[in-house]
N, C-alpha and C positions, 0 to 999 in steps of 0.2 A: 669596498663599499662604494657604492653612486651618489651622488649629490642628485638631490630633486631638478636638477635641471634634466637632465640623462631622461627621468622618467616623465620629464614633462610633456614630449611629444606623445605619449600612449593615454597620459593622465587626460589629454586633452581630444582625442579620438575618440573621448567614452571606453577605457579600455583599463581592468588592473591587472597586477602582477597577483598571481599565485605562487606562491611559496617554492616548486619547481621552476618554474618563469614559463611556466604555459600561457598565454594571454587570453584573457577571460573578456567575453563584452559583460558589460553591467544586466543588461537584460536577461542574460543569464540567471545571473541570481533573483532578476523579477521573476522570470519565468517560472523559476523552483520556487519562489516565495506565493505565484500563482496556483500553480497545485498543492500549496499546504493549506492555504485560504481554502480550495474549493473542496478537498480532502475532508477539514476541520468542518464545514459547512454542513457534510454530512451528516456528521458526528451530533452537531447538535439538531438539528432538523431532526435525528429519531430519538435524541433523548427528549425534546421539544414535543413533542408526536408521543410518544409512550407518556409522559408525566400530565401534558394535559386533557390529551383527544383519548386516543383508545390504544393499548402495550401492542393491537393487532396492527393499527397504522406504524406503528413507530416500526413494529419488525417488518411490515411490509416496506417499509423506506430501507431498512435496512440488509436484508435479503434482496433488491434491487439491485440490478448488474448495473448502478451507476459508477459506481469505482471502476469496476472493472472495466466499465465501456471508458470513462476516461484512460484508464491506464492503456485500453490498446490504442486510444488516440494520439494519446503523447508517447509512444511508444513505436506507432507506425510513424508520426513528424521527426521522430529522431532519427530513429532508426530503420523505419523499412518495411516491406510489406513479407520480406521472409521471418524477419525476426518476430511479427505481430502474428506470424502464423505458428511460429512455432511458441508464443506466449498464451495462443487462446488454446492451443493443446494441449498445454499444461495446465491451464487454468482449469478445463476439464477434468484434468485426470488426478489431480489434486482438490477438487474441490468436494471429494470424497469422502477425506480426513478431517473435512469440514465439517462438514453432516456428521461423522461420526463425533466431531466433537460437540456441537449442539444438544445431539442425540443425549450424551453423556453427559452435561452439563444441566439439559433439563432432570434427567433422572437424580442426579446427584444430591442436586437442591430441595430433592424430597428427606434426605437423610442428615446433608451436614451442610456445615455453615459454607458462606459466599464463596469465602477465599478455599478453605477446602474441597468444594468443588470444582472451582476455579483449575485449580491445582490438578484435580483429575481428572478432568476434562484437559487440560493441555498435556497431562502424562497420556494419554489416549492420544488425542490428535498428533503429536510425537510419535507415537509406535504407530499410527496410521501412516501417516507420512513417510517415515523409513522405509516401511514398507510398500508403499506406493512408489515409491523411488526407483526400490530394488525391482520392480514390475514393469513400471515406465522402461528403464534403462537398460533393462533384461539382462542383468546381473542375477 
C-alpha cells in the first residue's frame, strides 16, 4: 500500500487513481456528469411539453434527433469521424425496431394496462432488433 504522499504528486495535477491505476483527469468525470445533465434535460423538457402544452409537442421534442445529434458529437470528440460514421449507420438501421416498438406500444395501450404493454412493446423491439442485427451483419 502507498502513503498519501506517493499520490500526492497526481492528487495535485488535478488527476485520480482508478481502481486499475489508469489515471483519469477530473474533468473526465465533469464531462460524463455533462451529458447526464443534458441527456436528463431532455427527459424533462418532453415530460414538461406533454403534461402542460400539448402530448404532440412533448413527442415532437421527443422523437427530435437531439440525443442522437449529441451522441454523434461526443462521439465524433472522442472518437472520430470513422467511428461517428459507422454509429449514424446504425443508428439508421436500428432505428426500425424503434418504430416498431412505438407502433406496438401505441396499439397495445388500447387493450392492457401501461406495464403490460410496456412489456410488449420491449418483447417486440427485442425480436426487431435481433433481427435487424442478423440483417445489418449478414449473418
Amino acid at each position: 500500500m502507498g502513503s498519501r504522499r506517493e499520490y500526492a504528486p497526481a492528487l495535485r495535477n488535478n488527476r485520480v487513481f482508478n481502481p486499475p491505476g489508469k489515471i483519469l483527469h477530473r474533468m473526465d468525470y465533469l464531462y460524463t456528469l455533462l451529458k447526464f445533465i443534458i441527456g436528463g434535460s431532455v427527459i424533462v423538457g418532453v415530460t414538461l411539453l406533454a403534461e402542460h402544452s400539448d402530448p404532440r409537442y412533448g413527442g415532437m421534442l421527443a422523437a427530435a434527433p437531439i440525443i442522437t445529434t449529441l451522441a454523434f458529437l461526443f462521439t465524433y470528440s472522442e472518437a472520430g469521424r470513422e467511428t461517428t460514421r459507422q454509429l449514424v449507420i446504425s443508428a439508421f438501421w436500428f432505428a426500425i425496431p424503434t418504430f416498431l416498438f412505438l407502433l406496438a406500444f401505441w396499439f397495445l395501450m388500447e387493450r392492457f394496462s401501461l406495464l403490460q404493454s410496456l412489456g410488449g412493446a420491449y418483447g417486440i423491439w427485442i425480436g426487431a432488433l435481433l433481427v435487424m442485427n442478423r440483417i445489418v451483419t449478414g449473418v
